[in-house]
Backbone as CSV, one residue per row, in Angstrom:
resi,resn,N_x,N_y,N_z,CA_x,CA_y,CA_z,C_x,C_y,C_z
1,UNK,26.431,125.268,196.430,27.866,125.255,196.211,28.414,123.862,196.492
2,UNK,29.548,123.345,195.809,29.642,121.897,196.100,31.020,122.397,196.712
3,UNK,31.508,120.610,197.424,31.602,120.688,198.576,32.823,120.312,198.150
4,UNK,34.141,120.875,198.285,35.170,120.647,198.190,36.417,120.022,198.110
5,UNK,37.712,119.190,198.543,38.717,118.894,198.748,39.158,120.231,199.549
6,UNK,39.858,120.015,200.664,40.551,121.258,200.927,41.975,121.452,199.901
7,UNK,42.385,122.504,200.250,43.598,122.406,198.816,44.572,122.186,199.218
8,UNK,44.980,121.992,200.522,46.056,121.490,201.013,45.863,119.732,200.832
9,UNK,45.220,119.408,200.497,45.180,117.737,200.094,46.117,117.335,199.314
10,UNK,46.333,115.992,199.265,47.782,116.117,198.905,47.276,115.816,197.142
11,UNK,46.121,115.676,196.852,45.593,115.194,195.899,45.790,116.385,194.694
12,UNK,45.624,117.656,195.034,45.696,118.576,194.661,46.836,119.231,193.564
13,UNK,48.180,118.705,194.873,49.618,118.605,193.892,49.565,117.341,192.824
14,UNK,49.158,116.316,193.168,49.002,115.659,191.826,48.423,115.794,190.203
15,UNK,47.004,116.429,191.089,45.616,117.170,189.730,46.417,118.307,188.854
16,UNK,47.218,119.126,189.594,48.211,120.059,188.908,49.066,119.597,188.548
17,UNK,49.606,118.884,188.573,50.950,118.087,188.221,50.717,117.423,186.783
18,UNK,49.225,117.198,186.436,48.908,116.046,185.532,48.215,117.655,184.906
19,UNK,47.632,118.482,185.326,47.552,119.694,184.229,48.542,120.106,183.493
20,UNK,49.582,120.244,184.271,50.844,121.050,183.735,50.945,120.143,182.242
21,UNK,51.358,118.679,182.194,50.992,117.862,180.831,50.420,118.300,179.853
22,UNK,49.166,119.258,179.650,48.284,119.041,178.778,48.382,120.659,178.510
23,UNK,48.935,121.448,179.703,49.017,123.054,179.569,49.159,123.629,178.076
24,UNK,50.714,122.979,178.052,51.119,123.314,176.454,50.739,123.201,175.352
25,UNK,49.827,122.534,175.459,48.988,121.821,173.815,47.235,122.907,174.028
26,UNK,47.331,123.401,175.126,45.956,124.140,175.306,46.787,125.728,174.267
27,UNK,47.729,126.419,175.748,48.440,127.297,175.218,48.619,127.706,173.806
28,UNK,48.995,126.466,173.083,49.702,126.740,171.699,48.270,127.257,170.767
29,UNK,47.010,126.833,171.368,46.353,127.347,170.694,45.232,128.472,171.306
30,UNK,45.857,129.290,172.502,45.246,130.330,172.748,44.100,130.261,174.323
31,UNK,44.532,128.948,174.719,43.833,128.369,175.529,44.505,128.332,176.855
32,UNK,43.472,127.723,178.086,44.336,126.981,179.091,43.085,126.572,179.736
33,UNK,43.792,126.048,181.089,42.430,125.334,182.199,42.983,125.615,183.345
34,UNK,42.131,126.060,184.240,42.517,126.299,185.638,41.662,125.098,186.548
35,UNK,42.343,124.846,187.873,41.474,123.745,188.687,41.091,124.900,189.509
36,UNK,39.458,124.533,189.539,38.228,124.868,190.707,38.518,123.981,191.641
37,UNK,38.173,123.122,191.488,38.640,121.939,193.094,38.211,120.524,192.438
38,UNK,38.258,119.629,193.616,38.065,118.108,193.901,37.137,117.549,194.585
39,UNK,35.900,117.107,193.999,34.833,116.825,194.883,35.346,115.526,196.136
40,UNK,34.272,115.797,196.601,34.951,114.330,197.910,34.544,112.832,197.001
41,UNK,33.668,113.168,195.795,33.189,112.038,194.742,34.503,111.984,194.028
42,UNK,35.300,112.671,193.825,36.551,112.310,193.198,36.812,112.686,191.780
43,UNK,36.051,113.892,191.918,35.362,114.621,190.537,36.055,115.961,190.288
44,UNK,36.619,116.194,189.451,37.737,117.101,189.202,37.112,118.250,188.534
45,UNK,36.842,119.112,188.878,36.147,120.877,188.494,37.505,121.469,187.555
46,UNK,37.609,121.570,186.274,38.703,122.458,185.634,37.395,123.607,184.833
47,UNK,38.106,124.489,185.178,37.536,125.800,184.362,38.670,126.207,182.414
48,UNK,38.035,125.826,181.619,38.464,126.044,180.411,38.688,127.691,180.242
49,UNK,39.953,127.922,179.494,39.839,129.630,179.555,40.526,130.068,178.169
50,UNK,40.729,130.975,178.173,40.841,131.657,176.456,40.070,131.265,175.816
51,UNK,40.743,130.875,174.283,40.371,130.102,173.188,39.088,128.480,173.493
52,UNK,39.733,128.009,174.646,39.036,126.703,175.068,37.759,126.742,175.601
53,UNK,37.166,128.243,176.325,36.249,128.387,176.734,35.245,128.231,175.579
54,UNK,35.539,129.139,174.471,34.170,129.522,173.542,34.877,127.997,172.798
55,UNK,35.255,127.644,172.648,35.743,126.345,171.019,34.742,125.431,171.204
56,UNK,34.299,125.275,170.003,33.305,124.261,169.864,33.933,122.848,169.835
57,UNK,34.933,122.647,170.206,35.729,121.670,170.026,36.228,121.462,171.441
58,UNK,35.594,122.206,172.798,36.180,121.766,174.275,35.986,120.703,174.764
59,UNK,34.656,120.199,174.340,34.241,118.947,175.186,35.122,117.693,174.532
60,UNK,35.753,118.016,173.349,36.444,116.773,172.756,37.856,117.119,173.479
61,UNK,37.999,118.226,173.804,39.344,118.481,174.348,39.775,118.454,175.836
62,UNK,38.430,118.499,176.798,38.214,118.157,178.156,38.209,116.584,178.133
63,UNK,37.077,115.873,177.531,37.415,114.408,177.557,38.704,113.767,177.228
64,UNK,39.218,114.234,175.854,40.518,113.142,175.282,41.714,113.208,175.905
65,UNK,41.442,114.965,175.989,43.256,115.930,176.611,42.944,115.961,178.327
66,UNK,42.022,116.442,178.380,42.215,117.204,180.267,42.092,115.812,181.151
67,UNK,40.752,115.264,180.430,40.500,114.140,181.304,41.306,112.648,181.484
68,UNK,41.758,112.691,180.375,42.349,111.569,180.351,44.084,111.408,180.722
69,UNK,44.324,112.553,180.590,45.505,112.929,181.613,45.653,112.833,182.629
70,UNK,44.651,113.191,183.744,44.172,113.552,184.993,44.148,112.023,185.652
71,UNK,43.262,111.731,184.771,43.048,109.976,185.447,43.607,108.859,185.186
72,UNK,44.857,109.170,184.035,46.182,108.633,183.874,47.256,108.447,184.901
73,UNK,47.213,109.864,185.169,48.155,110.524,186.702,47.338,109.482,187.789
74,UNK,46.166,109.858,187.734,45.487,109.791,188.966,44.296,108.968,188.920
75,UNK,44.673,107.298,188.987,43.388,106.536,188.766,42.431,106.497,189.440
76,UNK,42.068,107.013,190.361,40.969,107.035,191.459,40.141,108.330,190.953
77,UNK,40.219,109.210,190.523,39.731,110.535,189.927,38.636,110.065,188.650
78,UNK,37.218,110.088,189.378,35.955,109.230,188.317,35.861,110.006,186.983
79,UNK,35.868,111.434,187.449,35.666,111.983,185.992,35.632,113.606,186.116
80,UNK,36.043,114.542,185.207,36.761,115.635,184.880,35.335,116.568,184.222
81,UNK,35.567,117.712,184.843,34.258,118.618,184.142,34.524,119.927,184.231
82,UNK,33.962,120.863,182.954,34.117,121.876,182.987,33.111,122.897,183.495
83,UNK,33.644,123.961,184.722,32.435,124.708,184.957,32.249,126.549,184.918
C-alpha cells in the first residue's frame, strides 16, 4: 500500500481545487475523477470514473486535462496517475 499525504495537508485543498477545473469537461461527457491521495514523492493518485474509466481515450485525458491542471495549480506535484 503506498504511503500517503495525510488529508488534512494543506496540499490536498489545493489538488481539489485544481480538480474542480477539469470536473466539468469530464462530466459533460459521462465521466469524472476522484483523488486517492498524495504520495510524499509528490505524486497525485486520481481514480478515473464513469465514462473515463473504460475510454480509450483516458490516458490522453489524464495527461493533457487532469495532469496538467494539477501541476498548473500546483508546480511542485511531479506527476498525476490513474489507479
Amino acid at each position: 500500500m503506498k504511503d500517503y499525504l495525510p488529508n488534512s495537508d494543506p496540499l490536498y485543498d489545493r489538488v481539489i481545487a485544481a480538480l474542480e477545473t477539469v470536473r466539468p469537461y469530464l462530466q459533460v461527457d459521462g465521466g469524472d475523477c476522484q483523488l486517492i491521495g498524495i504520495t510524499k514523492e509528490m505524486q497525485v493518485d486520481v481514480k478515473l470514473l464513469g465514462a473515463c474509466g473504460s475510454c480509450p481515450m483516458s490516458t490522453l485525458t489524464l495527461r493533457a486535462g487532469v495532469e496538467q491542471a494539477i501541476k498548473k495549480a500546483i508546480p511542485e506535484i511531479t506527476r498525476v496517475e490513474s489507479v
